[in-house]
N, C-alpha and C positions, 0 to 999 in steps of 0.2 A: 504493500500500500504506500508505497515510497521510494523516489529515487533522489540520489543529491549527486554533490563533488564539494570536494575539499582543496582549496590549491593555494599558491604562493606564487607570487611575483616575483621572478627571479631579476628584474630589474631595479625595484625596487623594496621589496622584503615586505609588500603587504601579505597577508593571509585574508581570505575569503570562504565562503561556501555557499553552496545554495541548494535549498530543497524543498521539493515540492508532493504531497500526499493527498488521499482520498479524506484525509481525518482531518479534523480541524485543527487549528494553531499548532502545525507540525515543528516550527520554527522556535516556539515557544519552548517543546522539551527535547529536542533532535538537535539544534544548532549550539558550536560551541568553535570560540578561537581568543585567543591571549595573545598582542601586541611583543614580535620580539619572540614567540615560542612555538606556535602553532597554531592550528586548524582541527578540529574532530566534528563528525556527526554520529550520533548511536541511534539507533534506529531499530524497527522492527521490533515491535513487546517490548516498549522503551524501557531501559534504566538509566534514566537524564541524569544518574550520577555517575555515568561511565565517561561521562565526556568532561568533566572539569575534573577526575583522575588522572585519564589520559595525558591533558595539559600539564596538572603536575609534575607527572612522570618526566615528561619531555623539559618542563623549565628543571627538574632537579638533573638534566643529562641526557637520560635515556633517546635513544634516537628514536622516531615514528615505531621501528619495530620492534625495539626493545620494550615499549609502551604497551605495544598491544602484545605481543609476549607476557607481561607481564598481568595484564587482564586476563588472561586465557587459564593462567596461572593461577591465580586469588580469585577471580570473581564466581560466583553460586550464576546457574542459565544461563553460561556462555554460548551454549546449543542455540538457544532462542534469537541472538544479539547480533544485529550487526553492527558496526564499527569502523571508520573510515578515521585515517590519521595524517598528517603532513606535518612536516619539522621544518625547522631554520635551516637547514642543509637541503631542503625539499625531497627529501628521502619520505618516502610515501609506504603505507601497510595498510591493513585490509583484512579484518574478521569478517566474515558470514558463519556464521553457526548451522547448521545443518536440518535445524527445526525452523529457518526464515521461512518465510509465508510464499506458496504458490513459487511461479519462477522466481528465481534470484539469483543474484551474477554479480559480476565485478569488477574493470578495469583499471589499471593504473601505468603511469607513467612518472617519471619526473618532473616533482610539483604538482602534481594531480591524480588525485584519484577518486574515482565513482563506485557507486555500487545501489544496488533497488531491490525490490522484493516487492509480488505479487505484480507482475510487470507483465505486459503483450505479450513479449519476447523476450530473446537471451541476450538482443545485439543490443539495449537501451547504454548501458553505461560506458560502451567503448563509442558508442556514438556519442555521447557526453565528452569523454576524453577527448575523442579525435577533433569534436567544434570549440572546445576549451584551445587546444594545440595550435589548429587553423586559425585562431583569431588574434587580432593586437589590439593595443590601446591598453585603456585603464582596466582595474583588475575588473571591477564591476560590470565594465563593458562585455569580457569575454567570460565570467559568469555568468551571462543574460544568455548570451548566444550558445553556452554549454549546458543550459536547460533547454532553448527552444530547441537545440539540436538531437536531444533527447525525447523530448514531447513529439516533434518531425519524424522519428524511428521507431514511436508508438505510445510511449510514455509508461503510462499504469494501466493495468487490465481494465480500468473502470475510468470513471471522470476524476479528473482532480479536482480538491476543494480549497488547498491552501499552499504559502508557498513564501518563502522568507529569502532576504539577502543578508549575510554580513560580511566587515570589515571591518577589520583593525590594522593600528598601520599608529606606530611612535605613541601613540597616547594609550592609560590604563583603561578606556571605555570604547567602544565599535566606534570608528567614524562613521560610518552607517548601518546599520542596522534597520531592514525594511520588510516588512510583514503583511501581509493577507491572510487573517485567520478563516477567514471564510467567504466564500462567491460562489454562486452557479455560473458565473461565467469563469474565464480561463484566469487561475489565479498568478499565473506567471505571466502571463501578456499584463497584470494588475502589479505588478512587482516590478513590470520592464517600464511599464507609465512612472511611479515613482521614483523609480531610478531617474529618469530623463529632467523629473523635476528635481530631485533634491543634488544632480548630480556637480552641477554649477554651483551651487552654494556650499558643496562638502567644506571647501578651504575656510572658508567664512565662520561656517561655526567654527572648528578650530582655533580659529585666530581670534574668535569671542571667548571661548576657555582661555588662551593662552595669556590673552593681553587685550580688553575691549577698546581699552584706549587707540589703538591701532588696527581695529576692527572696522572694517565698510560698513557702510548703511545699513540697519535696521528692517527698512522695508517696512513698517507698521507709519502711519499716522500721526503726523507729529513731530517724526523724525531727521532729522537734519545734517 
């Protein structure tokens, strides 16, 4: 009931991810990433505590696969779990548990890695990969198009409902962070619309944490 990817800018060391399911607010307990460490999505029969583990692991050392090695290791329903991880080195890994739901599959590459459950087909998350690979620009940019490119090769057995972006990049909070907990229409073309909106202003907030005094206009009424 869900496909994502997890990647890193090897230009410039952001981390991202995107994912999209038949359930509501997938982004809510699936999405996880730490500025400076990494990237993880846990998925399928969620334990939304496997993904800020994950990170730890990774900021105390552990490379992507030492991390999920070491989940594999310790955690109770590893069967059940999936797990997608990306590092600061962009060394990429990839749990599927064996009890994930209906088809399920997996690709990765350097800096990226996909994986889905309860999907069309088998080919969804190397299609993901491959339109992550094929595309440039900002990370968000080629996040957008390694879901459409996934959605285009079939996406979920069923209709999707929800579907979130994040990014982190030098500060302790997402520079974006962008969510659709729920729509009957397509909740990724609803996540690619705010993307295009917030995507101009990302620097701006920033620069309003950093230092408002050298912050650009407001935009509200009144403002000068």
């Amino acid at each position: 009931m869900t496909f994502s990817l997890v990647a890193r800018c090897k230009d410039t060391g952001m981390f991202g991810l995107a994912i999209s399911s038949s359930s509501p607010a997938v982004a809510a307990r699936c999405s996880f990433a730490r500025a400076g460490v990494g990237a993880v999505a846990s998925q399928n029969i969620t334990d939304p505590s496997l993904g800020p583990r994950t990170l730890d692991l990774m900021q105390q050392g552990s490379s992507a696969t030492q991390a999920i090695e070491e989940l594999q290791r310790v955690s109770q329903f590893m069967a059940y779990r999936q797990v997608l991880a990306v590092d600061n080195s962009g060394q990429t890994a990839i749990h599927s548990g064996p009890n994930s739901l209906g088809i399920w599959t997996q690709a990765q590459a350097k800096d990226v890695a996909s994986g889905g459950n309860l999907l069309a087909n088998a080919d969804i998350p190397q299609a993901i990969v491959d339109g992550f690979l094929s595309t440039t620009g900002h990370l968000g940019d080629r996040l957008i198009a390694a879901m459409r490119a996934g959605l285009a090769a079939g996406g979920e057995a069923g209709p999707v409902h929800s579907a979130g972006m994040k990014i982190v990049d030098k500060v302790a909070w997402p520079s974006a962070d962008l969510r659709c907990d729920w729509s009957e229409e397509c909740p990724i073309e609803n996540i690619a619309s705010a993307w295009e909106v917030y995507k101009p202003q990302l620097d701006a907030y920033l620069q309003r944490a950093a230092d408002p005094r050298e912050a650009p206009s407001y935009g509200v009424p009144g403002d000068e």
